[in-house]
LUMDOZA-936872 format. One record per atom (N, C-alpha, C): x, y negated, z. Coordinates in steps of 0.001 Angstrom, whole numbers, padded with zeros to 6 digits, always signed. Last residue first. Layout:
residues N
XYZ/...
end
This chain:
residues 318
-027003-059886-036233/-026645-058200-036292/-025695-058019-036889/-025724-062682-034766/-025843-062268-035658/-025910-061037-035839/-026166-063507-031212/-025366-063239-031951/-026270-062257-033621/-027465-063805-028267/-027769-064678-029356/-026699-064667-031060/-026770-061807-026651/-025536-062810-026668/-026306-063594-027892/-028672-060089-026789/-028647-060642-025861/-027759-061893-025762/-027888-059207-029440/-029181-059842-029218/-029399-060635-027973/-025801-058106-029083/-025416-058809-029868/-026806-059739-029398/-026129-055703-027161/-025910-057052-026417/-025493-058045-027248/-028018-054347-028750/-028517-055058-027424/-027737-055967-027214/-025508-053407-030161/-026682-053655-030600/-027014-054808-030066/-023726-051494-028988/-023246-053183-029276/-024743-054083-029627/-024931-049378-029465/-024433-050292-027803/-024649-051259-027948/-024647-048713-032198/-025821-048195-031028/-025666-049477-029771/-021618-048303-032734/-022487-049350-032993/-024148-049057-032569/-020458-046932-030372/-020492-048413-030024/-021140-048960-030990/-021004-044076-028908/-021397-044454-030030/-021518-046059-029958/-018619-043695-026949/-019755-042638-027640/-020427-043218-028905/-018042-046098-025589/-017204-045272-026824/-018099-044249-027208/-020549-046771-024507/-020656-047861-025750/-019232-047171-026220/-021300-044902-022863/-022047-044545-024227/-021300-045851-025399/-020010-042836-020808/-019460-043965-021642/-019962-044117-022827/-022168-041045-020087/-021245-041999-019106/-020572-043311-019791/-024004-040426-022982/-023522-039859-021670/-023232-040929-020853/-026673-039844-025101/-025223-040791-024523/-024844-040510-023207/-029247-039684-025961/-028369-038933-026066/-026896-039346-025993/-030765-042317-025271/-031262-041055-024566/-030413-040042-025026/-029945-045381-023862/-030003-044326-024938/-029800-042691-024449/-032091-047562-022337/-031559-046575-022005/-031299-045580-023244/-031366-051111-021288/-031289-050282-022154/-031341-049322-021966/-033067-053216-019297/-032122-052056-019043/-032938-051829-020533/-032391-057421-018137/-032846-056342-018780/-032378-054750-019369/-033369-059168-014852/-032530-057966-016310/-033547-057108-017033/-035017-060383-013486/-034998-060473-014741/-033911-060143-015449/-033561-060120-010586/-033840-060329-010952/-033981-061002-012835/-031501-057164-009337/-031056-058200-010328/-032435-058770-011264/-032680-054851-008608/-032035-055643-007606/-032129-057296-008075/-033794-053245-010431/-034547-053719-009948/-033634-054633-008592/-031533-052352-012038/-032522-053605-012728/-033700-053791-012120/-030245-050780-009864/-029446-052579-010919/-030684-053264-011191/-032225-049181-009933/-031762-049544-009139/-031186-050880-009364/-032324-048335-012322/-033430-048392-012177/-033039-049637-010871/-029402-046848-012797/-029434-048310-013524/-031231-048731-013098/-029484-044644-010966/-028801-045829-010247/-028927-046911-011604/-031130-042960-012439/-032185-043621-011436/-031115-044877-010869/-028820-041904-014243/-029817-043088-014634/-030781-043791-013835/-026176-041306-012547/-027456-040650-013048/-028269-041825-013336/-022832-040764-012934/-023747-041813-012062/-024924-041959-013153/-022716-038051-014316/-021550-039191-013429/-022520-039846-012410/-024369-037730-015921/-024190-037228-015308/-023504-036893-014084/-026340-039255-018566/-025063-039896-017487/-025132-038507-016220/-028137-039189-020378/-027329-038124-020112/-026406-038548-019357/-028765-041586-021195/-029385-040649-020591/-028536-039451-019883/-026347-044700-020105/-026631-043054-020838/-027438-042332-020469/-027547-048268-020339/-027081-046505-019702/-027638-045585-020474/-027250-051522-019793/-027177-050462-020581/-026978-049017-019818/-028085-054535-018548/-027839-053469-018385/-027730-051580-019197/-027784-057760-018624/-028193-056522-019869/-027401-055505-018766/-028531-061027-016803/-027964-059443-017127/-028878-058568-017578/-028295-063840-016469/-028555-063308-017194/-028200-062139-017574/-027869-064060-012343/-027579-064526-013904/-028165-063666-014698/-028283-063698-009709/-029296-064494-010572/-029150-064764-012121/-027223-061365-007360/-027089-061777-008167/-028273-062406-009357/-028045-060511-004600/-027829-061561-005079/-027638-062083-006478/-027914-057984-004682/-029091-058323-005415/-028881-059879-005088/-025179-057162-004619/-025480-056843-006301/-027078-057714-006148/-024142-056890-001866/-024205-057796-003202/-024883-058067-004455/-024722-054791-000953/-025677-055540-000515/-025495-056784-001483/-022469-053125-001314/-023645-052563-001980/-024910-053789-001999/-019665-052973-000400/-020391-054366-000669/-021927-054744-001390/-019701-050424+000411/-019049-051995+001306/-020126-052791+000760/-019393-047666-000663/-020497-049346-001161/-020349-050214-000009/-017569-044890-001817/-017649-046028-000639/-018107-047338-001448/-017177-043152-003727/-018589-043243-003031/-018299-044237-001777/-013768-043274-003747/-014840-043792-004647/-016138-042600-003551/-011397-043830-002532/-012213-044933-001878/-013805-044851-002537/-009900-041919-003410/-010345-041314-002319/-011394-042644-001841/-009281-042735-005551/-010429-041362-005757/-010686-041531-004633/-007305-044399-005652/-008315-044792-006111/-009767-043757-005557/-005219-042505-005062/-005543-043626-003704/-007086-043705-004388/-004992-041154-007838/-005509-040021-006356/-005936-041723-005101/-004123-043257-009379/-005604-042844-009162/-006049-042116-008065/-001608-043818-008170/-002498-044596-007943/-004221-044173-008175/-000741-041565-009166/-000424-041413-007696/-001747-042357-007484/-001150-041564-011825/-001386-040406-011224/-001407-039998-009753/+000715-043974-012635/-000972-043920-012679/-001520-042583-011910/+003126-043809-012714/+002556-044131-011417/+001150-044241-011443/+003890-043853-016052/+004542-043428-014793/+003645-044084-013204/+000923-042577-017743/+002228-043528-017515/+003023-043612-016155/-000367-039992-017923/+000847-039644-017703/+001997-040979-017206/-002643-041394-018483/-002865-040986-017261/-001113-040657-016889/-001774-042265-021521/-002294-042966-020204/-001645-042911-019232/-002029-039699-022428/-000816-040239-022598/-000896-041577-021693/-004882-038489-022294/-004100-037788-021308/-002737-038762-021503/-006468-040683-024062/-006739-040208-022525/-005747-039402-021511/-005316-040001-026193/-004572-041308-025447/-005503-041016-023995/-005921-037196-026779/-004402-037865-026508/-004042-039583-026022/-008573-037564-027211/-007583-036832-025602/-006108-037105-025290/-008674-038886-029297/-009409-039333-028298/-008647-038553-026301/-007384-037327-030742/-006650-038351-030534/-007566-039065-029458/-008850-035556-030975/-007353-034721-030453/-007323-036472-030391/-012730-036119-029508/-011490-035661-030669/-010304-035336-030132/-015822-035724-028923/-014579-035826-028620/-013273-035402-029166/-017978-034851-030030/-017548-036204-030379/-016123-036214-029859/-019355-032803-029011/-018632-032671-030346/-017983-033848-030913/-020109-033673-026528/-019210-033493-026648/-018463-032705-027545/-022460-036125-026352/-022415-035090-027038/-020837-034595-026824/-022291-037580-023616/-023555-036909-024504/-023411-035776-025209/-019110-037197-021561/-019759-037601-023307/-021235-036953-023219/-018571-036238-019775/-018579-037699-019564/-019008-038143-021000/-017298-034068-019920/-018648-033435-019103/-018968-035240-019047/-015027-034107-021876/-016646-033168-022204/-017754-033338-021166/-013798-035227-020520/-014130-036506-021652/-015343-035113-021871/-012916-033039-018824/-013452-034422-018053/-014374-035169-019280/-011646-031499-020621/-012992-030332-020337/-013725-032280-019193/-009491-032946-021491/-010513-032035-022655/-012006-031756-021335/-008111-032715-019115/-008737-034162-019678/-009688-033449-020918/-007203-030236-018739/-008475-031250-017638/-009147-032245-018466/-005482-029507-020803/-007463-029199-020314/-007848-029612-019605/-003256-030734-020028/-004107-031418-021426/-005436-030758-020875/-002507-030057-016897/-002822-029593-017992/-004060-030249-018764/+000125-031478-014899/-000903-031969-015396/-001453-031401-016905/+003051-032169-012609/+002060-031313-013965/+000904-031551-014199/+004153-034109-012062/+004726-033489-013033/+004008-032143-013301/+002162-035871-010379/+003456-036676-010628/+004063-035548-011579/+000989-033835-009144/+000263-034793-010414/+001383-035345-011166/+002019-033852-006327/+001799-032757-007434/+001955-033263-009041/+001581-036515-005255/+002804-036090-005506/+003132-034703-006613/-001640-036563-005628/-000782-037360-006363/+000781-037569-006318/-002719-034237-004527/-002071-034350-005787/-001498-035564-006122/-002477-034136-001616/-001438-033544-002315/-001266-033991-004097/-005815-033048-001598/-004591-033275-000682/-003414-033189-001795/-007836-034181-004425/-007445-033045-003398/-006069-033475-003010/-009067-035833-006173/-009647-036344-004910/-008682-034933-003683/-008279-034739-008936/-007201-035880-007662/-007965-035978-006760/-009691-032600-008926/-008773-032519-008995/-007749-033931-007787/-012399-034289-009710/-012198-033764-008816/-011000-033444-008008/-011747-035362-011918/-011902-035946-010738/-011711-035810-009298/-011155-033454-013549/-010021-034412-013167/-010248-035263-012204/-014001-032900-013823/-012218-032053-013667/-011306-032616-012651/-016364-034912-013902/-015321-034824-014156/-014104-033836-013204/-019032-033821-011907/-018052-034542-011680/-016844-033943-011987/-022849-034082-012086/-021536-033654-012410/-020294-034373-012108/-024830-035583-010750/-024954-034193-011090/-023820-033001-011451/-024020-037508-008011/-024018-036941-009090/-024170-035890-009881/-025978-039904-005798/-025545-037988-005818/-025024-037969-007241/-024899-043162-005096/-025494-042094-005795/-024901-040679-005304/-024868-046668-003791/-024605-045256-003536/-025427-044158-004596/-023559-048943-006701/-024540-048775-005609/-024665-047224-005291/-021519-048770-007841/-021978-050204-006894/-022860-049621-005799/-020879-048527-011381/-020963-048343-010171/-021133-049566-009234/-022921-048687-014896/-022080-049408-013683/-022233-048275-012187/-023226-048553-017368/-023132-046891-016486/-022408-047484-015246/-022902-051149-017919/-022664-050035-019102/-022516-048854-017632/-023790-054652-017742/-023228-053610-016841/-023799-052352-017772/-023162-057731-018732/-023599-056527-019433/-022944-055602-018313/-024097-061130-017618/-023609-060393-017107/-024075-058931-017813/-023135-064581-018380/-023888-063316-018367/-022937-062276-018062/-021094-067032-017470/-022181-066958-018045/-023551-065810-018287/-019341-067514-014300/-019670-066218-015605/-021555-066907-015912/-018672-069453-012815/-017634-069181-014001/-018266-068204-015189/-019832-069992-010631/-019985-070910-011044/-019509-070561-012648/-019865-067000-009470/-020947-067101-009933/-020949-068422-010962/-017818-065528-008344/-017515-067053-008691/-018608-066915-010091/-018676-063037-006862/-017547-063980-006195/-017194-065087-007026/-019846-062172-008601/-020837-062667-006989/-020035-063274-007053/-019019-061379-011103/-019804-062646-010513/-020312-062668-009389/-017010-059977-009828/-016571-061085-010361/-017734-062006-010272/-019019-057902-009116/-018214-058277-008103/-017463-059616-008569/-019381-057150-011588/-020822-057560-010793/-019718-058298-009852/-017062-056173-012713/-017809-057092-013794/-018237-057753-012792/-016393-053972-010538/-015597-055235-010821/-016497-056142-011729/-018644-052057-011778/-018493-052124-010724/-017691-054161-010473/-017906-051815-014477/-019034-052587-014275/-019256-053009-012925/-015525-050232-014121/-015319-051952-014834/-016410-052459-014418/-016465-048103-013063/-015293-048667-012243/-015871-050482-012836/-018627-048468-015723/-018072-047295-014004/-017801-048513-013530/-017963-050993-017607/-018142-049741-017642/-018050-048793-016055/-018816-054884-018398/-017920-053459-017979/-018693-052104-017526/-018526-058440-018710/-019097-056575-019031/-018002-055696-018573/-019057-061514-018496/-018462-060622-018336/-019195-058984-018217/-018451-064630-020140/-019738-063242-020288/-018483-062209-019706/-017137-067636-018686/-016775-066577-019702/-017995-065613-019718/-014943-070408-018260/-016205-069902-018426/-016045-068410-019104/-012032-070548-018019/-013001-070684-016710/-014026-070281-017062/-008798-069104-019010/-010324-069294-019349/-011468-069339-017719/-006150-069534-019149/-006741-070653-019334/-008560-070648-018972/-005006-067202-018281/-004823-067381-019801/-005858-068328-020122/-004933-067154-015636/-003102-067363-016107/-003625-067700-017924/-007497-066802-015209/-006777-068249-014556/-005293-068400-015524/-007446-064143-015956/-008302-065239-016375/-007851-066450-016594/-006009-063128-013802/-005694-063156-015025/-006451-064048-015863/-007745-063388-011656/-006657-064143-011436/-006254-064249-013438/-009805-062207-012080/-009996-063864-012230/-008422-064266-012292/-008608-059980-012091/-008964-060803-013088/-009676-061833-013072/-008470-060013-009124/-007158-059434-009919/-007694-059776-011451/-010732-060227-007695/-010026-061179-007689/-008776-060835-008577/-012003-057552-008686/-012511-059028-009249/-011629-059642-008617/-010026-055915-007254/-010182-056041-008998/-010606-057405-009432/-011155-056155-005011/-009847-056403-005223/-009343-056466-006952/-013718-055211-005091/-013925-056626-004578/-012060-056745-004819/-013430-052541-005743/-013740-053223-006655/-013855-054715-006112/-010342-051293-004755/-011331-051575-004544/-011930-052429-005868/-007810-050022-004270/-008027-049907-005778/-009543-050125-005670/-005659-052342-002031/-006547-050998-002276/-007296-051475-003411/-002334-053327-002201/-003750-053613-002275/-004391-052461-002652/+000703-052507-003138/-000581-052273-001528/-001449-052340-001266/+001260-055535-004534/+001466-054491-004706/+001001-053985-003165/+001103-057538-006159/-000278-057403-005299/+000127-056149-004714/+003542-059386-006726/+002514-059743-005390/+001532-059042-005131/+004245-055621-007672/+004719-057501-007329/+004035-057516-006058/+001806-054120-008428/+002947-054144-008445/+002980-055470-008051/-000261-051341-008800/-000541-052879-008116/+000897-052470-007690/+000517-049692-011849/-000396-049552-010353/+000170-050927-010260/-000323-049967-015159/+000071-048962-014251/-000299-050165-013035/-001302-051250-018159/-000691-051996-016604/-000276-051438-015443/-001685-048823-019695/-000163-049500-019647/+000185-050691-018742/-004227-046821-017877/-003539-048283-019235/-001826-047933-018943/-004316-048408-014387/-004670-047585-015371/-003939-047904-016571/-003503-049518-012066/-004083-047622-011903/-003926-047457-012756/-005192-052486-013680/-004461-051496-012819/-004396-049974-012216/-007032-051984-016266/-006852-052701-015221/-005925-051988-014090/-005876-053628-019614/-005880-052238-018532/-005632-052821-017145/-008377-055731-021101/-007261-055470-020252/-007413-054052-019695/-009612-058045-023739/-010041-056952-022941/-008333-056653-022249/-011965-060737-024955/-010725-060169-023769/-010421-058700-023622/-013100-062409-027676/-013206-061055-026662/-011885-060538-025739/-014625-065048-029005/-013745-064501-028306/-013573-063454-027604/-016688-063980-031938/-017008-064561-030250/-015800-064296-029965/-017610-063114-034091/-017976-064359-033439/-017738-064523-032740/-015975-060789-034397/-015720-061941-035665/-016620-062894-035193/-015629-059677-032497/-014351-060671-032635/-014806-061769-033727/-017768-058092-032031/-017662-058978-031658/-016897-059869-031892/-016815-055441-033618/-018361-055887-034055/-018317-057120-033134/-014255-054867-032369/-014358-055182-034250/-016451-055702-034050/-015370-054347-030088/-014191-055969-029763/-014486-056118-031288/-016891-052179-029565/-017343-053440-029454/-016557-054535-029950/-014915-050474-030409/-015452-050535-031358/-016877-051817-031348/-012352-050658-027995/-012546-051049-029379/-013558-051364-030269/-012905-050194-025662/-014126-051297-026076/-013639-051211-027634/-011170-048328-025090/-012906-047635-024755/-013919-048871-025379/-009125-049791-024538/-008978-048959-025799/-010817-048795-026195/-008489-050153-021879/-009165-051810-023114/-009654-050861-024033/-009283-047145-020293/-008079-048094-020484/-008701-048993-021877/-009888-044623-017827/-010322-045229-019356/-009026-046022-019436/-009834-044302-014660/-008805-043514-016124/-009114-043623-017646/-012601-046135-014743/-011641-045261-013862/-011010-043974-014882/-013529-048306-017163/-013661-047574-016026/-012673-046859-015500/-013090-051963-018262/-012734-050589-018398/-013588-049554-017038/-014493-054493-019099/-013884-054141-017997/-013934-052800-018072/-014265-058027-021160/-014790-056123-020810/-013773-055583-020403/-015270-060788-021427/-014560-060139-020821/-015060-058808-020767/-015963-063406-023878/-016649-061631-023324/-015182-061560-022925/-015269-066965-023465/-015014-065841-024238/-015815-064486-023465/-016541-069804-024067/-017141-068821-022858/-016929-067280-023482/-016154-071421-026084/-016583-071934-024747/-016096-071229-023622/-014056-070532-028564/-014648-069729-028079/-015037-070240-027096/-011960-070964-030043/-012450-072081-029718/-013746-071751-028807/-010600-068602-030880/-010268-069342-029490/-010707-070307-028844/-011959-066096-032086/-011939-067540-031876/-011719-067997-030926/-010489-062644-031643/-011409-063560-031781/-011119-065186-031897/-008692-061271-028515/-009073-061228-030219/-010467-062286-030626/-006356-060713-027190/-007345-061161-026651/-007513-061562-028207/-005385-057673-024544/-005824-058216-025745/-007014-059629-026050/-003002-056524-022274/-004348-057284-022596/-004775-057082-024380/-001220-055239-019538/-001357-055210-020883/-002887-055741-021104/+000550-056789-017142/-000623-056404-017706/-000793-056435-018860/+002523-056210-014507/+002490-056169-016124/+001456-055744-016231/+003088-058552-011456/+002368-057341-011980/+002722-057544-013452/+004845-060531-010985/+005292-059318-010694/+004575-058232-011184/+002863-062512-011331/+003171-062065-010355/+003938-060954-009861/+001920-061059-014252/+001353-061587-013431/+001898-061646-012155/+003412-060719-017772/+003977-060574-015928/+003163-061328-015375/+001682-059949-020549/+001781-060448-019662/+002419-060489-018153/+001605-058334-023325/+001889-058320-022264/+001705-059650-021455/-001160-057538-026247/+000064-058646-025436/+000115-057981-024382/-001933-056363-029271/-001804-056051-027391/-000842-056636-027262/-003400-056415-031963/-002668-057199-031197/-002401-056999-029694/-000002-054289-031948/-000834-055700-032928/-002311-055519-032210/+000075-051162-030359/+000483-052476-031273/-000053-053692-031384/-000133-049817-028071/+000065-051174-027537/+001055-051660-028887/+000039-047174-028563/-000914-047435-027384/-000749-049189-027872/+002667-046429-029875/+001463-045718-030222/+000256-046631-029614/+004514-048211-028426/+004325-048040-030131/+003282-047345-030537/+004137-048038-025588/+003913-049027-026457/+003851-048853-028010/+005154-045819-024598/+003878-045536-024444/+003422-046720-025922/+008527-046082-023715/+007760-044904-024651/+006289-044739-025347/+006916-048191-022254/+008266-048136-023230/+008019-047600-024227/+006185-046875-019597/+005545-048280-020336/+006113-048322-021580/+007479-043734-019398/+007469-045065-019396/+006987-045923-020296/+005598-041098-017599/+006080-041892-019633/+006227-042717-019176/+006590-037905-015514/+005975-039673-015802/+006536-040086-017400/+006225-035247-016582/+006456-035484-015925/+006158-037037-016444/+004044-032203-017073/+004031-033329-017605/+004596-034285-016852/+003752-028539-017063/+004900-029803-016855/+004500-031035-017460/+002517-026473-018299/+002075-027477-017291/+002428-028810-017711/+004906-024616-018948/+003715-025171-019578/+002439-026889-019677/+006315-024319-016553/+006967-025345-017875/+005898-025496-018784/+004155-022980-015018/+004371-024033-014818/+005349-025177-015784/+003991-020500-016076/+003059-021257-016437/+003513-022806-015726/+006155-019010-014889/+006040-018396-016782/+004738-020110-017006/+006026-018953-012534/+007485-019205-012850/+006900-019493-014752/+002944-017738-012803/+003712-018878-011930/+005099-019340-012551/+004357-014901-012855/+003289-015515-014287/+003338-017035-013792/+005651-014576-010760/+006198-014644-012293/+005380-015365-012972/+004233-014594-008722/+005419-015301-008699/+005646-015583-010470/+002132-012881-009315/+001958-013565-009224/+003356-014702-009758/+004174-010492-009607/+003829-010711-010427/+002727-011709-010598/+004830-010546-006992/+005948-010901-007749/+005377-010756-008995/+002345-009719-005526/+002760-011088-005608/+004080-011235-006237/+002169-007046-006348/+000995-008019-007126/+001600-009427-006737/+004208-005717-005305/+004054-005817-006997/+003304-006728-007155/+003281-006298-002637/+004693-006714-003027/+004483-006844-004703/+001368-003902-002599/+001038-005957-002718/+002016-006193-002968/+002171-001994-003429/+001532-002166-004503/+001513-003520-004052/+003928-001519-000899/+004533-001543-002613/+003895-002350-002958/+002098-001199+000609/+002553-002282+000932/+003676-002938-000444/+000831+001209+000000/+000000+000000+000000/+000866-001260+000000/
end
């Protein structure tokens, strides 16, 4: 008996020894990441010691440029197909927000700060401030829509409207929860994480966060997993994971009086469609979109569908 376990854990050991160079994904530098991730036009910026990668496309003469706010391990990329159906009227911002992207974790002056959403909205206003703009429409996704709402409570005088896309904020059960989510919310991984990390998490996360997940492509996973690999995003998301179902500031959101579009995926399985019932009954006179075969991130799922609503809402040309 005592043979046969000895055999079964050296042949544990092995297949172990045999699967972990498989694995292996150790940190990419900002560097390496830029020629694929961060051509024409993606600017840098040093904020304080922090590097933020941005974009900022469109008319500059722009009053009150769109700001869009990524979600948790997304990155600016997720608005592309809003920024080409918006640029050609309207100024459009977009940024990796820390944790994430090619701005990797809270560095410099902010460096220590928790991956909160009341710490985000002051982390792009701040950016805001460095690239001139006081008025502006701000949107965003999860995490981003979360920060979007939190920007305007906290300087209500500055945002013209407000688009929240599968926003967080307010407490929910979820039906499902991303791989990878899961994954970092466990002891340990973000020293683990730091050098292995199998391409199938992110395949089987972008499947349970899409409507349809025949939509999801090799290059759609490859900048989802070439991201996550930038050097310190993997530590910073595990901090991130562990603050998410915490609503501190849950009592905010019905203050809010501005002009808000709310959009959501039927199929949101993340954060379930009764939490956009919730938004658009906090937030006097919004208005909720709901597309009924779209998941978590419906405006990359299908952005000319998305963009729709908020061309109409933004008084903008179809």
């Amino acid at each position: 008996m005592a043979t046969a376990a000895l055999r079964i854990v050296g042949l544990l050991l092995m297949l172990t020894a045999l699967a972990v160079p498989l694995l292996r994904a150790p940190p990419r530098s900002v560097e390496s990441l830029v020629h694929r991730w961060a051509p024409p036009p993606s600017e840098f910026l040093d904020l304080q010691g922090q590097l933020v990668h941005y974009r900022d496309e469109g008319p500059r003469a722009d009053g009150a440029p769109i700001v869009l706010l990524h979600g948790t391990s997304a990155s600016l990329h997720t608005w592309e197909g809003w920024v080409r159906a918006l640029r050609g009227q309207r100024r459009v911002i977009t940024l990796d927000l820390p944790a994430f992207g090619l701005t990797g974790p809270f560095a410099g002056a902010y460096a220590g700060r928790p991956y909160t959403g009341r710490e985000y909205a002051r982390f792009v206003l701040d950016v805001l401030d460095r690239l001139g703009v006081q008025r502006f429409v701000v949107g965003g996704n999860s995490l981003g829509g979360e920060v979007a709402w939190q920007v305007a409570a906290a300087a209500p005088q500055r945002v013209e409207r407000l688009v929240l896309v599968d926003a967080s904020g307010h407490s929910f059960a979820s039906q499902s929860v991303p791989l990878g989510f899961r994954i970092a919310r466990l002891p340990g991984f973000g020293t683990l994480s730091e050098w292995l990390m199998p391409r199938a998490v992110v395949v089987s996360s972008l499947h349970d966060v899409y409507g349809d997940p025949a939509k999801v492509t090799d290059t759609l996973v490859d900048r989802y997993f070439e991201m996550a690999l930038r050097e310190g995003n993997r530590r910073a998301l595990a901090e991130r994971m562990q603050l998410v179902g915490q609503t501190p500031d849950e009592a905010r959101i019905a203050t809010l009086t501005l002009p808000t579009l709310i959009l959501w995926g039927q199929r949101d399985r993340l954060i379930p469609p009764a939490v956009a019932q919730r938004f658009a009954k906090d937030i006097a006179g919004s208005r909720l979109v709901v597309f009924e075969t779209l998941g978590h991130v419906p405006h990359e799922e299908d952005p000319a569908a998305t963009v729709a609503p908020v061309k109409a809402f933004l008084g903008l040309a179809p």
